[in-house]
C-alpha positions in Angstrom: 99.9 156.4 148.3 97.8 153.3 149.8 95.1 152.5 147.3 92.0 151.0 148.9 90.6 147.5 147.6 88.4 145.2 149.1 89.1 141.2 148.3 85.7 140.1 146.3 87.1 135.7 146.5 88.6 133.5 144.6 87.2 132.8 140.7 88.1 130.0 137.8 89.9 130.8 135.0 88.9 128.1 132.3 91.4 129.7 129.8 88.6 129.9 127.4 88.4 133.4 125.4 87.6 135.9 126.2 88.6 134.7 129.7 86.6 136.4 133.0 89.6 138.8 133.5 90.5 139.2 129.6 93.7 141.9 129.8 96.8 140.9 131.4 98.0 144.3 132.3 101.3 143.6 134.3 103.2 140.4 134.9 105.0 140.0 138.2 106.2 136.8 137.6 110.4 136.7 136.7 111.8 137.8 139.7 109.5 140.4 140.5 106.7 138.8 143.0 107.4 139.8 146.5 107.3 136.2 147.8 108.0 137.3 151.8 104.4 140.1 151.6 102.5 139.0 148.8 100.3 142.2 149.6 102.9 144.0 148.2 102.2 142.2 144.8 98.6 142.8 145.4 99.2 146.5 146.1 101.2 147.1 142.5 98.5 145.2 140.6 95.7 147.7 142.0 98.5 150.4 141.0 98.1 148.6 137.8 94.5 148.5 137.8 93.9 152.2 138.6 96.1 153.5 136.2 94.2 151.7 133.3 90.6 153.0 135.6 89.7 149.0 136.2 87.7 148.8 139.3 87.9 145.1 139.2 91.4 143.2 138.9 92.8 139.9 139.7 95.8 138.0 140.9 96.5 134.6 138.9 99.9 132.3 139.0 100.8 134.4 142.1 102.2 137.4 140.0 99.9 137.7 137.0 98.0 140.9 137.2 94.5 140.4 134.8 91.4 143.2 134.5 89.7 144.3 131.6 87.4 147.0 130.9 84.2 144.9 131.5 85.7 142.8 134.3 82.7 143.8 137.1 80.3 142.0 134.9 82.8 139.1 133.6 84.8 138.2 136.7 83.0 135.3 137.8 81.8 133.8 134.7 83.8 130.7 134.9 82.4 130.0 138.5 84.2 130.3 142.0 88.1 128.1 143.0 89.2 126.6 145.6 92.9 127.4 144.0 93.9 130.6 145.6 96.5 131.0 148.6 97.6 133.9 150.4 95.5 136.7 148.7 96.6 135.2 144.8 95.0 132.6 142.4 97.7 129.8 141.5 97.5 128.5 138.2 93.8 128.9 136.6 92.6 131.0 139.2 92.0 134.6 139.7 92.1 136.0 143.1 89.5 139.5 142.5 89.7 142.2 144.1 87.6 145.5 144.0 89.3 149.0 143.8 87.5 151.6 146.2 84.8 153.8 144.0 86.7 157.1 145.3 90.0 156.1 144.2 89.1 155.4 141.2 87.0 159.1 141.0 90.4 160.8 142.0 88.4 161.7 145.3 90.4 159.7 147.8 93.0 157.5 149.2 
């Protein structure tokens, strides 16, 4: 199944709690970040995402997956980056992304 997710930019993460993206709900880092199609990371952190109904996730240290129930309204606290490559945030960066309003209503692909 191709989940649909738009990219909203890259955001800071000041490491400050609660951070912007408070939940780390999958870590791809160890071996497991697809370093040849990073979208394939991407793609299992929206899998992520949906399964915990976050509509708003993000991408930080190329294979840490972060959301949080309230991420739509905390994502950008901590201002926008410049420290994103490739559809990821490096290290103190979030790269956000929005899951598509239908997915997450179990109404589409």
């Amino acid at each position: 199944m191709k989940i649909r997710y738009e990219p909203i930019g890259c955001f800071a993460d000041s490491m400050v709690k609660p951070r912007p993206l408070p939940e780390l709900i999958k870590n791809f880092r160890g071996g497991r970040i697809d370093w040849k199609n990073l979208n394939n990371t991407i793609e299992a952190c929206a899998k992520e995402a949906l399964k915990k109904r976050y509509q708003y996730f993000g991408l930080q240290f190329y294979g840490e997956c972060w959301s949080g129930p309230e991420a739509h309204s905390t994502y950008d606290r901590d201002g926008t980056s410049k420290r994103c490559s490739h559809g990821v945030g490096k290290r103190r960066a979030n790269f956000v992304y929005k899951l598509d309003g239908k997915v997450l209503a179990g109404k589409g692909e």
